[in-house]
N, C-alpha and C positions, 0 to 999 in steps of 0.2 A: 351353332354349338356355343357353349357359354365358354368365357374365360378364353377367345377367342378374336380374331379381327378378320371382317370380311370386306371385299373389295368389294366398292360398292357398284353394283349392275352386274354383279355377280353372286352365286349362291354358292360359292365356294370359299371356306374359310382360308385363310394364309395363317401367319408365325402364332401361335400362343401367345399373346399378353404375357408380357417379363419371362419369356422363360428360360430364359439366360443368368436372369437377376433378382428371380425367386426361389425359395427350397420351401417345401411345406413340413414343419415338426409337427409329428403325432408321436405324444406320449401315449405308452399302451403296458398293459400287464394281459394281452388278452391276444388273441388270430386276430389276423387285421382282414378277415373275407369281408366285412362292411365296404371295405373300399372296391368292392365290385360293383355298386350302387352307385361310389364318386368315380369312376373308371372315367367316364369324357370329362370330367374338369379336372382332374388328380392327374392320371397318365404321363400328359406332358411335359409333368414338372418333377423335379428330384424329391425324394423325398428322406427325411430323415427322421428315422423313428427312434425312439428313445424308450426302454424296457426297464418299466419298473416292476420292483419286484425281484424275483429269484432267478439268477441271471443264468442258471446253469435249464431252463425250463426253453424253449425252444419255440420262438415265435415265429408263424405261418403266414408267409406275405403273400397274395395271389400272384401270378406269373404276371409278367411283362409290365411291370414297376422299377424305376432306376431307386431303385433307394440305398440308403447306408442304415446298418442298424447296432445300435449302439447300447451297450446294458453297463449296468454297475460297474462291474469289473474294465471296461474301458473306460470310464469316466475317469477310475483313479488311476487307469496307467496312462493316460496322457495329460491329467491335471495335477499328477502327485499329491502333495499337502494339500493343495487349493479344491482337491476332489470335495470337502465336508463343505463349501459352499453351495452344491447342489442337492437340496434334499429329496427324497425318494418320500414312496406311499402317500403324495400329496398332488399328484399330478407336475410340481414343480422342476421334476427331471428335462421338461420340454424345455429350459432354461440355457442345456447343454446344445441343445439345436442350436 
């Protein structure tokens, strides 16, 4: 399995590669079901998705995903003023990850 370390003389994978010490940002304005495609290299890892776009619209993560999801309106309630450093409709929200 990719993204993975296995013992070697063995065909059984052990701990995820950094998964302690990686988070994966996916900026999205859309359902994230593509990530049923990355489900063995994604899964393992947290994930933090960032909702661009119209934050009141209601984004569809598949089951069994550790993630945080984050839209406009939390950006400026935990950045206050320094919110307009991260711009939207450019993919650039991933910045907040």
């Amino acid at each position: 399995m990719a993204g993975t370390v296995t013992v070697p003389g063995s065909s059984t994978p052990s701990t995820p590669l950094l998964k302690d010490e990686l988070d994966i940002v996916i900026p999205t304005i859309r359902n994230l079901d593509f990530l049923e495609m990355w489900r063995p290299f994604f899964q393992p890892y947290h994930l933090i998705i960032v909702q661009d776009g119209d934050p009141t619209k209601t984004i569809k993560v598949p089951e069994g995903f550790d993630y945080e999801l984050y839209n406009r309106n939390d950006i400026n309630r935990i950045l206050g003023p320094k919110a307009s450093c991260i711009s939207f409709k450019d993919s650039a929200c991933r910045c907040f990850g």
